[in-house]
C-alpha positions as CSV (number, residue, x, y, z in Angstrom):
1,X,-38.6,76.3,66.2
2,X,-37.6,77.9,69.5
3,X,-34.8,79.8,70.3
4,X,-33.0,77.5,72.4
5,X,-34.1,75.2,69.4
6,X,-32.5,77.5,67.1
7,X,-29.4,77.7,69.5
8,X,-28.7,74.3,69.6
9,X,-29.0,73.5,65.7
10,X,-27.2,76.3,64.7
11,X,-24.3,75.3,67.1
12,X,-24.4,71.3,65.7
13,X,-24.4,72.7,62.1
14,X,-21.6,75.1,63.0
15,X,-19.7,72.7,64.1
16,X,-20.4,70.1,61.4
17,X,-19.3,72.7,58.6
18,X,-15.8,73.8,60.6
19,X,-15.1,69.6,61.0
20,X,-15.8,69.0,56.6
21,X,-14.2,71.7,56.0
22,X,-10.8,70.4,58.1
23,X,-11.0,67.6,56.5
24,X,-12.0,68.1,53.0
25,X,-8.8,70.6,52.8
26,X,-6.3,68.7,55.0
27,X,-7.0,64.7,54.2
28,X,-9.1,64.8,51.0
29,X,-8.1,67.5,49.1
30,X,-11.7,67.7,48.0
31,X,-13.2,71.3,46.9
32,X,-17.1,70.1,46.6
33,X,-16.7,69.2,50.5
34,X,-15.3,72.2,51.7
35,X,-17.7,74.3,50.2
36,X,-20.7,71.6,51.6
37,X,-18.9,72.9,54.8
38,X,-18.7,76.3,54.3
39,X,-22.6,76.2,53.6
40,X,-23.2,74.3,56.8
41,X,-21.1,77.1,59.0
42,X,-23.4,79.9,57.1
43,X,-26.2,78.0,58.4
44,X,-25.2,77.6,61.6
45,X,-24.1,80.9,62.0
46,X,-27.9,82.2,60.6
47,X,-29.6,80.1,63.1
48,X,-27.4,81.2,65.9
49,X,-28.0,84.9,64.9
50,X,-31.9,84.3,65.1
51,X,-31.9,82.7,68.6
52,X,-29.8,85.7,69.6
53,X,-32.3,87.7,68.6
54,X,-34.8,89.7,70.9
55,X,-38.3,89.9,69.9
56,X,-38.2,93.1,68.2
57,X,-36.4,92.0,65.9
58,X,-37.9,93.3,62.3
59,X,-39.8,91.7,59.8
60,X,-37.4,92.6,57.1
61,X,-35.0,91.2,59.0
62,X,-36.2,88.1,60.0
63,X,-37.2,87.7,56.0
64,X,-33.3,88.3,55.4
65,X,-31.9,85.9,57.7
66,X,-34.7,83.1,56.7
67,X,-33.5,83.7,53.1
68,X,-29.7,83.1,53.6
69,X,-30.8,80.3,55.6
70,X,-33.1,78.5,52.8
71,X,-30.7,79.6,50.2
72,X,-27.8,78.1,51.9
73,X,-29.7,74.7,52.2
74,X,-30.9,75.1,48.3
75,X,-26.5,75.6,48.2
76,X,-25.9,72.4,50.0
77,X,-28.8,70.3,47.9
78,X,-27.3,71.4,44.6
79,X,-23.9,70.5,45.6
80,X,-24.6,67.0,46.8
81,X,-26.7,66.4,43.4
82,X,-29.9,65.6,45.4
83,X,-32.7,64.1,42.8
84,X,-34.7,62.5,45.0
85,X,-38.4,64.3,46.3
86,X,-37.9,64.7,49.9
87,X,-40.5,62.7,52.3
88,X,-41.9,64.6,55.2
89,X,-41.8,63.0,58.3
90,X,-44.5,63.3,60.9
91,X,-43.2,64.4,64.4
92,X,-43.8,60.6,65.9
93,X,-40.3,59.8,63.2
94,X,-38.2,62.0,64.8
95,X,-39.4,62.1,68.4
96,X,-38.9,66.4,67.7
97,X,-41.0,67.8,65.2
98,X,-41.8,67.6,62.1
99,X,-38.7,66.7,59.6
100,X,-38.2,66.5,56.0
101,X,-35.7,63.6,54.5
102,X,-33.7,64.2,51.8
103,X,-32.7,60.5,50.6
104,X,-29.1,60.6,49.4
105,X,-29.6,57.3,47.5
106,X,-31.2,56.7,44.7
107,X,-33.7,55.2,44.0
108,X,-34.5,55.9,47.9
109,X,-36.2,53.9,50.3
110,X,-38.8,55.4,52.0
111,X,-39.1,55.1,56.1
112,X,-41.7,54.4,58.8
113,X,-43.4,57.0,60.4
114,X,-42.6,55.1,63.6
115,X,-38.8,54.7,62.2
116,X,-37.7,56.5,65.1
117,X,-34.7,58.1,63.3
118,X,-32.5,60.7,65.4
119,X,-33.1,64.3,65.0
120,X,-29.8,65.2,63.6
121,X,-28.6,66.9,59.8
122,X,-27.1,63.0,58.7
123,X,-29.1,60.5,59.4
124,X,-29.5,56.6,58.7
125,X,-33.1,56.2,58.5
126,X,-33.2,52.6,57.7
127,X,-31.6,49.3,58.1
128,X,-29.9,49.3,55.1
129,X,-26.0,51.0,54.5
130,X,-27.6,53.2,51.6
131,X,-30.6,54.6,53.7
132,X,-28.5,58.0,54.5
133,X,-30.1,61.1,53.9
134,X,-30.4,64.8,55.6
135,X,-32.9,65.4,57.8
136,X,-34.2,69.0,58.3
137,X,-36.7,71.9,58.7
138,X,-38.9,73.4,56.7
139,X,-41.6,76.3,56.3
140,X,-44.0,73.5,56.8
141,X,-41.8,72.3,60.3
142,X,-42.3,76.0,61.9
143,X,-45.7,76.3,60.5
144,X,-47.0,73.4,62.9
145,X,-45.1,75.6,65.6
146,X,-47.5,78.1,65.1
147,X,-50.9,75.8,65.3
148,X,-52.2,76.8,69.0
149,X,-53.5,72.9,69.0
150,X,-52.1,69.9,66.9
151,X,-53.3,69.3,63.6
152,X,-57.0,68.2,63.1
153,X,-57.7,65.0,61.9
154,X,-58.1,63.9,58.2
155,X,-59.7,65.7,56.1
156,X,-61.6,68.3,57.6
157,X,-59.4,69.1,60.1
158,X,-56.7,69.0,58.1
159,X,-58.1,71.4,55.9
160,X,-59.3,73.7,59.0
161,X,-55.6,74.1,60.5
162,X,-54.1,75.0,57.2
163,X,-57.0,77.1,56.8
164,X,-55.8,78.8,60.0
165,X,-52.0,78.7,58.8
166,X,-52.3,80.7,55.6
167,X,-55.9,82.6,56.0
168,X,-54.9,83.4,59.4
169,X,-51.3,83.4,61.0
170,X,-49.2,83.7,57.6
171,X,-51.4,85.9,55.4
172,X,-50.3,84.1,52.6
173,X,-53.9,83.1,50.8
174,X,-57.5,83.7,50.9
175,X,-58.9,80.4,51.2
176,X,-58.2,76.8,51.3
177,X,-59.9,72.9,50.1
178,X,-58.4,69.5,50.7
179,X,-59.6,67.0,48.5
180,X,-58.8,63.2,49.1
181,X,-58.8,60.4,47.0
182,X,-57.5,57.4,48.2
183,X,-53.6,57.8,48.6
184,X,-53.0,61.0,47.0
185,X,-54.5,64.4,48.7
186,X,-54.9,67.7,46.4
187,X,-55.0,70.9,48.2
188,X,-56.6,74.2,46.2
189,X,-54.9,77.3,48.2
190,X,-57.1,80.7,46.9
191,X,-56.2,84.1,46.3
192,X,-51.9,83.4,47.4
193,X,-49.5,86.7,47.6
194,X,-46.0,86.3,46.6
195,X,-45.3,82.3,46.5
196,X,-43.7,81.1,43.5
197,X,-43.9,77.7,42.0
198,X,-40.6,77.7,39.9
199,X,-39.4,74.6,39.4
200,X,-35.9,76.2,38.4
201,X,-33.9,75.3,41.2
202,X,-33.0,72.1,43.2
203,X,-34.8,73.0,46.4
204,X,-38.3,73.3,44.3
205,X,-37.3,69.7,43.0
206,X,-36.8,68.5,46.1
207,X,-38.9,70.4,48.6
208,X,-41.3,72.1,46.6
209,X,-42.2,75.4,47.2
210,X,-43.2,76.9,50.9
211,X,-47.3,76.3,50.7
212,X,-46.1,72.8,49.1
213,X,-44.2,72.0,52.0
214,X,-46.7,73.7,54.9
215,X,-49.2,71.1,52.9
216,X,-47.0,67.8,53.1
217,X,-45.7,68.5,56.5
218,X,-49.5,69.4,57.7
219,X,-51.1,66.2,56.1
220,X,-48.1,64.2,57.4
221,X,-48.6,64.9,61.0
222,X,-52.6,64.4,60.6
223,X,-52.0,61.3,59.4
224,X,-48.6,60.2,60.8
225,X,-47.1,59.1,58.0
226,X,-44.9,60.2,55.1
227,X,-45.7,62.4,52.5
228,X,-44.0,63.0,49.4
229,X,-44.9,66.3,46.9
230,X,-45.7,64.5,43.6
231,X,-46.8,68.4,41.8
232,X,-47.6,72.0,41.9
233,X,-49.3,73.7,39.4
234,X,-50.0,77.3,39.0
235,X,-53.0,79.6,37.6
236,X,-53.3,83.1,38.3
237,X,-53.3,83.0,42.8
238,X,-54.5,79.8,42.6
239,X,-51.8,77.0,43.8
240,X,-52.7,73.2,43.4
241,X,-50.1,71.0,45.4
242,X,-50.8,67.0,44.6
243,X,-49.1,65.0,47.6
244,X,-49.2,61.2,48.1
245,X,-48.8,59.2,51.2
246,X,-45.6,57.0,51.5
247,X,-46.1,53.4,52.3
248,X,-43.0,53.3,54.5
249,X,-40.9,50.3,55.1
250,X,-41.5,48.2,58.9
């Protein structure tokens, strides 16, 4: 995301979290708003700090503010009781990037890739009253950021831009296979530093973890459809992630 990218979310979200948190406390009377609120002006308030930032900005502190962020968004999952997986959106559902969709309905409906669904925190993705869900960023959304060219096409060149991703760019793993077999994909990531697949909290149940959703939101735009996270499994540094493609609704 850029920083006039940041900017601009981090001002809607800001402004978002002041409005529920007038009215949860004036008209409603409702505590489990206000604090939804309170996490959306922390948010906000993050992203605005990181498109303030210059470009010397630290490491460390980039890490810090990217950890308030996530774990204000894991805040804002738990408090809204958020079951369902999340569906990563290809860029062509949004019209902006990458996206992933956390369904507040369940069971949830799952969207077109061509859905064309406005790139904003609450969305309606579908035709029907229930199809509301949030609609945000992910490791996997600025990952594609960082891709000089857009991701290869399935399966080899799929597996050659994540390849460049965690190898490469992020550091994050030695090597990478995609393996297909019919609707579900299963990709191996080698020798990973310091990614953890702890399904303890509500963002791992609904996200999965960062390589999880780098994979999902990778496959999604080679394929431009949705992807949901159906596992991740865990043996020694190697990560297996098992995603599926969504058959989304015309």
């Amino acid at each position: 995301m850029t920083r006039p990218r940041f900017s601009l979310t981090g001002l809607v979200l800001l402004v978002a979290g002041l409005a529920i948190v007038g009215v949860s406390l004036t008209w409603l009377a409702s505590g489990q708003g206000a604090i939804i609120g309170i996490a959306l002006i922390v948010l906000g308030l993050v992203l605005l700090a990181l498109s303030r930032a210059g470009s010397g900005m630290s490491d460390a502190m980039a890490a810090l503010l990217t950890t308030s962020g996530y774990e204000n968004i894991e805040r804002l999952v738990e408090e809204l009781s958020l079951s369902e997986k999340a569906i990563y959106l290809p860029s062509v559902a949004t019209g902006r990037g990458p996206r992933a969709l956390l369904p507040l309905a369940t069971p949830a409906s799952v969207p077109s890739a061509h859905a064309d669904i406005y790139d904003r925190l609450v969305v309606q993705y579908g035709p029907d009253p229930a199809d509301m869900g949030l609609l945000i960023t992910t490791p996997g959304s600025g990952a594609v950021e960082l891709l000089s060219s857009e991701v290869g096409s399935f399966p080899e060149g799929l597996e050659t831009s994540l390849r460049v991703l965690v190898t490469g760019t992020l550091e994050v793993a030695h090597g990478v296979d995609v393996h297909a077999s019919g609707e579900k994909t299963t990709v191996h990531y080698r020798g990973v530093r310091g990614d953890s697949v702890s399904s303890d909290s509500a963002m791992h149940r609904t996200l999965g973890s960062p390589l999880a959703a780098i994979a999902a939101t990778l496959l999604a735009e080679s394929l431009s459809r949705p992807v949901v996270v159906l596992s991740e499994n865990a043996s020694g540094t190697t990560r297996t992630v098992e995603l599926m493609t969504a058959a989304g609704e015309s």
